[in-house]
C-alpha positions as CSV (number, residue, x, y, z in Angstrom):
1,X,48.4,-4.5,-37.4
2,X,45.8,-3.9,-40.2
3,X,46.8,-6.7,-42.1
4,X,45.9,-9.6,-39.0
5,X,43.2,-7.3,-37.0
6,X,39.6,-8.2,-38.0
7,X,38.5,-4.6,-37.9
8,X,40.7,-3.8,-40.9
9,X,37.5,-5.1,-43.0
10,X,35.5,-2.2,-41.5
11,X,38.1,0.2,-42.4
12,X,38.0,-0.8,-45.9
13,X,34.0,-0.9,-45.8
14,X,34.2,2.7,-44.5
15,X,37.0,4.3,-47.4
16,X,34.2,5.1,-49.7
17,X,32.7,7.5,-47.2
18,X,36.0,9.5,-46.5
19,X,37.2,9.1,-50.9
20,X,34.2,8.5,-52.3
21,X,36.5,8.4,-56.1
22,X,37.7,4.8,-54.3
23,X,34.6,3.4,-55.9
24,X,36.7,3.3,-59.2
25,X,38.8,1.2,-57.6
26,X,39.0,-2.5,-57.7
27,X,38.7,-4.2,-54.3
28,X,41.8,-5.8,-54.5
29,X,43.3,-2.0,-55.3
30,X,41.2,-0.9,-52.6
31,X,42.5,-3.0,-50.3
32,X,46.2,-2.2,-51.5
33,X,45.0,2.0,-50.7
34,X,44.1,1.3,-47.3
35,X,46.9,-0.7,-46.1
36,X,49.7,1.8,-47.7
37,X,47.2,5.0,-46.2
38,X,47.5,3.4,-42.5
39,X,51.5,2.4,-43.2
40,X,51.7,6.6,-44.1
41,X,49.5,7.6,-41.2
42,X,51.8,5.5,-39.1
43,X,54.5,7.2,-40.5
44,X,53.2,10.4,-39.8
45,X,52.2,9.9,-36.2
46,X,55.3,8.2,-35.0
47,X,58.1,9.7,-37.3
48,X,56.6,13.3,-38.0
49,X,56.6,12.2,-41.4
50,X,53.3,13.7,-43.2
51,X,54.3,14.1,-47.1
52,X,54.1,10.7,-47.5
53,X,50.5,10.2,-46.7
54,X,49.7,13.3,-49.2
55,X,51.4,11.4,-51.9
56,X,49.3,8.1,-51.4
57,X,46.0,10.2,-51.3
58,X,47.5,11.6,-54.4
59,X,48.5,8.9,-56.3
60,X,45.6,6.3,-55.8
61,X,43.4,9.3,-56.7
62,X,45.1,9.3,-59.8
63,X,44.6,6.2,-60.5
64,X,40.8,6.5,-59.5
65,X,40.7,9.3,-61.7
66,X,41.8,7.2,-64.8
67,X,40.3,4.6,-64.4
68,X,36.5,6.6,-64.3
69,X,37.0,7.7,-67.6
70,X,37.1,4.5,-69.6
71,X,38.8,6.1,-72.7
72,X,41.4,7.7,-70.5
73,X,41.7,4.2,-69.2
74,X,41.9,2.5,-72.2
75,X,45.0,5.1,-73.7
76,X,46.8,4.0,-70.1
77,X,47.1,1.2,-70.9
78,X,48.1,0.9,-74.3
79,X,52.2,0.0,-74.7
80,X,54.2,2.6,-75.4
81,X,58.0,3.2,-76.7
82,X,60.3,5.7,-77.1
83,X,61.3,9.0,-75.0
84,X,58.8,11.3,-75.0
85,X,61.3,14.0,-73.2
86,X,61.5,15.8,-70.2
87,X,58.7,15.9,-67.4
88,X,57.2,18.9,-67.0
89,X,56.6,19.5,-63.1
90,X,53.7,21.5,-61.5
91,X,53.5,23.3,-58.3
């Protein structure tokens, strides 16, 4: 519904006030949070299905978090090769 419904811009207006780190964001990357929070809210409401909208916080923040620091950015982008070995995982 969010990608025909005309309110869907105000949502998007209104993201900076709930994440302010979305300001790091590009509106096009913006736009691409919103829709995949609502599809996880969704989720969560009608399947009882509430990790995934954790894990989209989580991940765009991420990527807010990157991007902010432009020499973090810039080494994020840079090609890489090789294995660099196992992940280590945090709780």
């Amino acid at each position: 519904m969010i990608k025909h419904d005309p309110t869907a811009r105000a949502l998007v207006i209104a993201m900076p006030e709930v994440f302010p780190w979305v300001r790091h964001l590009s509106s096009a990357e913006l736009r691409a949070f919103t829709l995949e929070l609502v599809e996880a809210l969704s989720d969560a409401a009608e399947l009882d299905v509430d990790a995934t909208t954790q894990e989209v916080i989580a991940g765009w923040r991420a990527t807010a978090r990157i991007k902010a620091d432009p020499a973090h950015y810039s080494e994020a982008r840079k090609a890489t090769s090789g294995d660099f070995g196992p992940v280590q995982v945090s709780a």
